[in-house]
N, C-alpha and C positions, 0 to 999 in steps of 0.2 A: 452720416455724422453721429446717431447716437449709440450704433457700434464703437465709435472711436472711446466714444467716452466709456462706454461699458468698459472697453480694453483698457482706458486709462487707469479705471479704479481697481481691478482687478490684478491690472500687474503691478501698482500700488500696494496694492492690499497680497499678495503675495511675496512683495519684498521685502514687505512689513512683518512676515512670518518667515522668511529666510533668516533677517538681519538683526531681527531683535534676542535671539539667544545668543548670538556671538556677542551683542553687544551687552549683553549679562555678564558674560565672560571674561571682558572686556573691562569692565566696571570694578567687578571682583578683585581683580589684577591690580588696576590702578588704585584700588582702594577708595573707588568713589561712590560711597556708603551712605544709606541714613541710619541714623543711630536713634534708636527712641526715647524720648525726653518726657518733658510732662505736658507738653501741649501736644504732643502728637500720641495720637490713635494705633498703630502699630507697637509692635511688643519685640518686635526681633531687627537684628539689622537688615538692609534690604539694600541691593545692588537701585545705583541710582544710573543715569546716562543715558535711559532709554529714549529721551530725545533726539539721540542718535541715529538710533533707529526708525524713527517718525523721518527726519531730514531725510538721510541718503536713502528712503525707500521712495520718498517726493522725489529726489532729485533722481534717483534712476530712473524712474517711471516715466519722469518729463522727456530727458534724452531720451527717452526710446521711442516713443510717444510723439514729440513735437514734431518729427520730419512729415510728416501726412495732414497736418495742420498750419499750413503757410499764411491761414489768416490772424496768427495772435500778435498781439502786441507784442513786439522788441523790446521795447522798452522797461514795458511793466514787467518783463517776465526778466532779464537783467536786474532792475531793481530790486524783486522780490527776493533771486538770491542772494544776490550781494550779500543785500543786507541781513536775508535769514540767515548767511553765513556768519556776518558777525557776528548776530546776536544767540548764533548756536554756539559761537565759540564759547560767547561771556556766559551763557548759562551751562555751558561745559566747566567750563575753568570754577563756577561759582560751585558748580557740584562736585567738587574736587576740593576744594581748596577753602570754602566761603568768602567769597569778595564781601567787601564794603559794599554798603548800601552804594556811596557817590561813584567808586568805581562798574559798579553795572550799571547805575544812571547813564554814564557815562556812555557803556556800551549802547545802552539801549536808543540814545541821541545819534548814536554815530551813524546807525542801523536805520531807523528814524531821514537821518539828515541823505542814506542815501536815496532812498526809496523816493523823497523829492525831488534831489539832483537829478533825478529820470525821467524826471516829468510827472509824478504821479502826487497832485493834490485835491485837495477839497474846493472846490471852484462856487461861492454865493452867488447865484444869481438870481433870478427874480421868485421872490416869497410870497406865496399866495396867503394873504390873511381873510378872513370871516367878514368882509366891508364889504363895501365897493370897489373901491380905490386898490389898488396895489401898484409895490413902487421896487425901483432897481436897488438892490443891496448890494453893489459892487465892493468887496472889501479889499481889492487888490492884494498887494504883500503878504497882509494878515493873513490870509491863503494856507500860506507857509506855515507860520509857528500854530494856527491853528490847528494843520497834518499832524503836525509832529506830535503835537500835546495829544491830540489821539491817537496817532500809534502808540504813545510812550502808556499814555493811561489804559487804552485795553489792552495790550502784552503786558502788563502788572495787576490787571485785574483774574485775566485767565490764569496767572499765577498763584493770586489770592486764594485762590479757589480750590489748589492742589491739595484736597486735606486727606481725603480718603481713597480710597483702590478702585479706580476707573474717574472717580468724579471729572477731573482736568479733563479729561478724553474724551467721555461721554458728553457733553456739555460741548467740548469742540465740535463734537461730530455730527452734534442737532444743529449747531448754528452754523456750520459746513453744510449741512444737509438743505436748511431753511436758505441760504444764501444761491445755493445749486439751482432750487427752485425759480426765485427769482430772476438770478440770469438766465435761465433755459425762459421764462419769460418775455423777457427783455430781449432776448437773442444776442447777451455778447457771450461768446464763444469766448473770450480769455478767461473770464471768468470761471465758466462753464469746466473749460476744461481744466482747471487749477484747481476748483473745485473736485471734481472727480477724483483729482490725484490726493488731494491732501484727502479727501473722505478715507479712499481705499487707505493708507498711510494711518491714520489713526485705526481706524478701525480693525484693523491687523495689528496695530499694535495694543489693543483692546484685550486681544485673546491671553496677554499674559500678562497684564494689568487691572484687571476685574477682579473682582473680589472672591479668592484669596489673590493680590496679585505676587507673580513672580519678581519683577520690578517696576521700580518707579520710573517716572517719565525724567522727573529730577525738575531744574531750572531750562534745562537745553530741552526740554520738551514743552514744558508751559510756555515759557517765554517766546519760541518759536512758533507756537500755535496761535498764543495773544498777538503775536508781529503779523503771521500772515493774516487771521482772519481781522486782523484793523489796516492790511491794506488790501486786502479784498474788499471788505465794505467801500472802503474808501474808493476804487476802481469801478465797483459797483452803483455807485450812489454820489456821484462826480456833482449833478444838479443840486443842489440841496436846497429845494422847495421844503417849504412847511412841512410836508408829507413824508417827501424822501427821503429828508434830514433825521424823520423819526423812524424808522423801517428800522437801519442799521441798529439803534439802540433797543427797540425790540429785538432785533434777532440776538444781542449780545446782552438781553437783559438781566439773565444770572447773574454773570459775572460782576457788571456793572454794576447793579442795584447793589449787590454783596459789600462790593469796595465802596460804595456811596456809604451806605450803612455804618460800615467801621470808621471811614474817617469821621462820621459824624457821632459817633460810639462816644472816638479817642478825644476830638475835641471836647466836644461836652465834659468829660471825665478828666480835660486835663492832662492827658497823654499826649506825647508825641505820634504823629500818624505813624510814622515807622516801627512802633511798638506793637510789636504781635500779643492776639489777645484768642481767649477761645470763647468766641460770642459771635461765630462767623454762620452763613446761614446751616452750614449739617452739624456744628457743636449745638446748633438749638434743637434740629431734630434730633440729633441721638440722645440729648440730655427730657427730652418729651419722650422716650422709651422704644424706638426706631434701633432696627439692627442697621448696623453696618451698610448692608445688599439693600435693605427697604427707602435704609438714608439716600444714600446713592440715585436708586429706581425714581423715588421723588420727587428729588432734586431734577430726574432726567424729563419726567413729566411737565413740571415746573416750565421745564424748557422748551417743551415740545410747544408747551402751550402758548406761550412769547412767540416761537417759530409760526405759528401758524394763524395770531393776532397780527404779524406781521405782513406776512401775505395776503390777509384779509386788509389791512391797514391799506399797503402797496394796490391792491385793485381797487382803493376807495376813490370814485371821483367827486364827493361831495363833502367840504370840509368840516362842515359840521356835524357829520357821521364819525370822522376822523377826530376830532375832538371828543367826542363822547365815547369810543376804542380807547383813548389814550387817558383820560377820564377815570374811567373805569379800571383799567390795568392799575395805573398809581394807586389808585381808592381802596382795592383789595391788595394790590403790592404791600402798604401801608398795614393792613389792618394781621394780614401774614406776618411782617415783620412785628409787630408789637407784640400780638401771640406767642410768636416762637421767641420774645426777650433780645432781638439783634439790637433793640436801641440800650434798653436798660431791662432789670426785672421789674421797677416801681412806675419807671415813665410808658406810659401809657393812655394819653387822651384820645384818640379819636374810639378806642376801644371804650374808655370810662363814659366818653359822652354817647356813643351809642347804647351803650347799659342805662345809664339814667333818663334817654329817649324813650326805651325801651319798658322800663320800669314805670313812668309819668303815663306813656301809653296803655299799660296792660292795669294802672289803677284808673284812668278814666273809661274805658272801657267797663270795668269793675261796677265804678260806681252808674253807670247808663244799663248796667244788668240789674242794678240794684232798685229802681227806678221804675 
């Protein structure tokens, strides 16, 4: 079995080095370009589409690949493309053309709504709290629009996050990587091997999007990545016990923490969320003196590090161990973001009150030397 998966990612990750200069090509042709502006980082125009290439390097690898594996799921593996179809098409069309914000909503719900009609939701069932007592949290229906709001909010968050050359990829290909793990855990094999495919897939397409990249991933590549790996999680982590429920937002916690961050940026300041700003977490590192490559590296760190609190979370059988992981992640999440200015340059308490902790400390101290 774990040949198949070797092969899986491999011939992934090879088609993902066949497909993606055509799809430069490709790009060029159609005119599906970025152009560089004042909020973006790039200096030249740059062939966009390469989502393209991420998809059909997934999707060949899967045809070739699935006849030897009669144990995956039907269903999920129908749903996933369907709806990566759509939502490749809309982030195609968006890189081409720039849709309306409400018409990729749009897309992105339809994509969303099929990935459900499959059978594939978020199922509450019994929540283990820090008591005694624990009780059934049967939420029935709510099921549903709960799925959806997370596919919809993590394939717009790995978007968010497209600022610099490999970031979106790299960032995919840790929490691809951390989710691998897990199911090879767990032992679901749909998982497992969906994983494999999309790693090899990004990670080929890495080779000509790293920094300097040749191309962009565009919308049809973030948006693609943000769909699968929020209904992988979602496949993954079906139970959502206390625990469970928290693993996947560990493993996706860049992104997420990023998009949390600016919607709460834009509110505060009175912007609409849909208002692009450049106070996203690598505009704070490059503006603290971070190249480009070191911003990126980081960032990819960053992630490693979510990835692998997450697994450690995931083997915890004691929940007050699990509180105090989760704890601590927020507490220094928090104290990163006010440093690097993602809320404001002047809002900053938990930072001002651990300085005046600090300082109340180091004069009593003082004065018991003095003594």
């Amino acid at each position: 079995m774990t040949s198949l998966y070797l092969i899986s990612f491999f011939a992934a990750f090879a088609m993902a080095i066949l497909l993606t200069p055509f799809v430069k090509r490709f790009a060029l042709w159609v005119g599906a370009v970025d152009r560089p502006n004042h909020r973006k980082v790039h200096t030249v125009v740059m062939p966009r589409l390469g989502g393209l290439g991420i998809f059909f390097s997934f999707l060949c690898a899967f045809v070739v690949i699935s006849p030897a594996l009669p144990e995956v799921d039907a269903n999920v593996i129908w749903g996933l493309l369907l709806g990566g179809s759509v939502i490749v098409l809309v982030g195609a069309l968006d890189d081409k053309f720039d849709l309306s914000p409400k018409v990729k909503l749009a897309g992105q719900l339809a994509a969303a709504g099929i990935v459900v009609a499959f059978g594939l939701k978020i199922n509450v069932g019994l929540i283990d709290f820090p008591f005694e007592a624990a009780w059934l949290a049967n939420i029935g229906w709510i099921s549903i629009p709960l799925t959806i709001v997370w596919i919809v909010g993590v394939t717009n968050a790995i978007n968010l996050i497209d600022g610099l050359d490999g970031l979106a990829g790299g960032v995919s290909a840790i929490a691809t990587a951390t989710m691998l793990v897990l199911a090879l855990m767990m032992g679901n094999i749909t998982v497992v091997l969906l994983c494999a495919i999309l790693l090899g897939s990004v990670l080929g397409f890495l080779v000509f999007n790293f920094h300097p990249a040749k191309i962009f991933m565009g919308d049809s590549g973030a948006l693609f990545l943000g769909f699968s790996l929020a209904t992988l999680s979602v496949l993954g982590f079906k139970q959502a016990t206390m625990i469970s429920f928290v693993v996947p937002l560990l493993v996706l916690g860049v992104p997420l923490s990023d998009t949390l961050f600016a919607i709460i940026r834009r509110l505060a300041s009175g912007k609409p969320i849909s208002v692009a700003d450049k106070s996203h977490l690598h505009h704070g590192l490059l503006r603290m003196g971070l190249s480009h490559r070191n911003t990126v590296l980081v960032i990819y760190g960053i992630s490693i590090v979510f990835g692998v609190c997450a697994i450690i979370l995931y083997q915890t059988t004691y929940i007050w161990t699990a509180l105090a992981i989760i704890f601590v992640v927020l507490f220094l999440l928090e104290i990163a973001a006010e440093a690097i200015g993602m809320f404001s340059k002047n809002r900053r308490p938990v930072l001002k009150f651990l300085r005046k902790v600090s300082i109340k400390t180091a004069r009593l101290i003082g004065a018991r030397s003095v003594k």
